[in-house]
C-alpha positions as CSV (number, residue, x, y, z in Angstrom):
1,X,6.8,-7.7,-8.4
2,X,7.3,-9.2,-11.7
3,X,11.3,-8.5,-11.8
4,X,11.8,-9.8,-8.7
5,X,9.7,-13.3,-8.6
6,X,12.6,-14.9,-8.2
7,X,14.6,-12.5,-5.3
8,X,13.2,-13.9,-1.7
9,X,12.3,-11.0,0.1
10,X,13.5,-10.1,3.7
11,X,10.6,-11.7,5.9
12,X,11.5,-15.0,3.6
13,X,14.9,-14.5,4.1
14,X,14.2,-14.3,8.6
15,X,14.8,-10.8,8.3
16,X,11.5,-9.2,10.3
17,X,10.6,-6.1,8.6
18,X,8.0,-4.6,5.8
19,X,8.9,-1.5,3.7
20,X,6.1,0.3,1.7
21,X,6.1,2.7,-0.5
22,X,2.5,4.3,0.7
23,X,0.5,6.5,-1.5
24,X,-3.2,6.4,-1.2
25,X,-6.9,8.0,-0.5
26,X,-9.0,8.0,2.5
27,X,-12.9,9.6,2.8
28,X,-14.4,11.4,5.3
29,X,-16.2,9.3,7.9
30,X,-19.8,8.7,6.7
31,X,-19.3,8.4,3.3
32,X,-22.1,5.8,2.0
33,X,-20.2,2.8,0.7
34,X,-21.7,3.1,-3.1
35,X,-19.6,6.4,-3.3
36,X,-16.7,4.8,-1.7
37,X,-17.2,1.9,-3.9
38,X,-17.3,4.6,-7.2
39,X,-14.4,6.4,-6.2
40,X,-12.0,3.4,-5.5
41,X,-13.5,1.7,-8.9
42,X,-12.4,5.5,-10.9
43,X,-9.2,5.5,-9.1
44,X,-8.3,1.9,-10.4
45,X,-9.3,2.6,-13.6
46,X,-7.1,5.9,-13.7
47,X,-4.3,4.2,-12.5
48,X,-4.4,1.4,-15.4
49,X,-4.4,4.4,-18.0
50,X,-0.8,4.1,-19.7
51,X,0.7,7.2,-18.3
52,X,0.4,6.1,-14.7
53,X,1.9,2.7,-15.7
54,X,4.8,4.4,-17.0
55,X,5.1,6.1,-13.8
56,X,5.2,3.2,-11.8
57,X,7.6,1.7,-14.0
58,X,10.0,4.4,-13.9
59,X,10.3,4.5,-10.5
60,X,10.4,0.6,-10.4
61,X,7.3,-0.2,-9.8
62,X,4.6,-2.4,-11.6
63,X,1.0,-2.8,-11.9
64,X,0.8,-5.0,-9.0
65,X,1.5,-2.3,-6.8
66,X,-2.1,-0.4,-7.7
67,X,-4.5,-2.0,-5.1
68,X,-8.0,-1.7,-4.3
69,X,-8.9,-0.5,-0.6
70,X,-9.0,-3.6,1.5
71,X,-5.6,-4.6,0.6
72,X,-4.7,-1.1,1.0
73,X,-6.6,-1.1,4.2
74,X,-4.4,-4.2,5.8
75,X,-1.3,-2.6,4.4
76,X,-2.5,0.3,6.9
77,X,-3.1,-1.7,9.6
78,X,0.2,-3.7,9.5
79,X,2.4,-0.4,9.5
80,X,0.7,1.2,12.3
81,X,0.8,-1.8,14.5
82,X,4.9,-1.9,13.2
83,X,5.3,2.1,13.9
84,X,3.2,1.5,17.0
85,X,5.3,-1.0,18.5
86,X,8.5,0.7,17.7
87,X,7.3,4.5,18.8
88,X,6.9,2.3,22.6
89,X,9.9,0.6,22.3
90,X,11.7,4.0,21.7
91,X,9.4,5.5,24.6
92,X,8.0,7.8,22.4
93,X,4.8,6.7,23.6
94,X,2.9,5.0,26.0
């Protein structure tokens, strides 16, 4: 984030863990990628609009938290290999 170029963040600082604030869309299965493709490309857009933006900032956010699907997609990945590993670790499951 813009504000915080400058603050190292915990990973940087040794500290081995990644928060998100998560808010996102998923399709059905089967979903032809042009439609996929046209929904995350209207979704972008609507999120550029000025009263989004405002949003984001009021809740300390910026624009570089609005991502397209396949960094969304690796953000999804990452935390359910974290709450994976720590569900087993708890015993929670196998």
């Amino acid at each position: 984030m813009e504000k915080l170029s400058n603050v190292p963040t915990a990973t940087e600082l040794g500290i081995p863990v990644v928060l998100s604030t998560v808010r996102g869309f998923v399709t059905k299965k089967g979903v032809p990628g042009d439609r996929k493709k046209q929904l995350e490309d209207a979704m972008i857009k609507a999120m550029e609009h000025k009263y989004f933006q405002s949003f984001l900032t009021d809740i300390g956010l910026d624009s570089t938290s609005v991502v397209g699907a396949d960094e969304w997609g690796k953000q999804m990945e990452v935390m359910l290999a974290e709450m994976t590993a720590q569900l087993k670790a708890l015993g929670y499951i196998k």
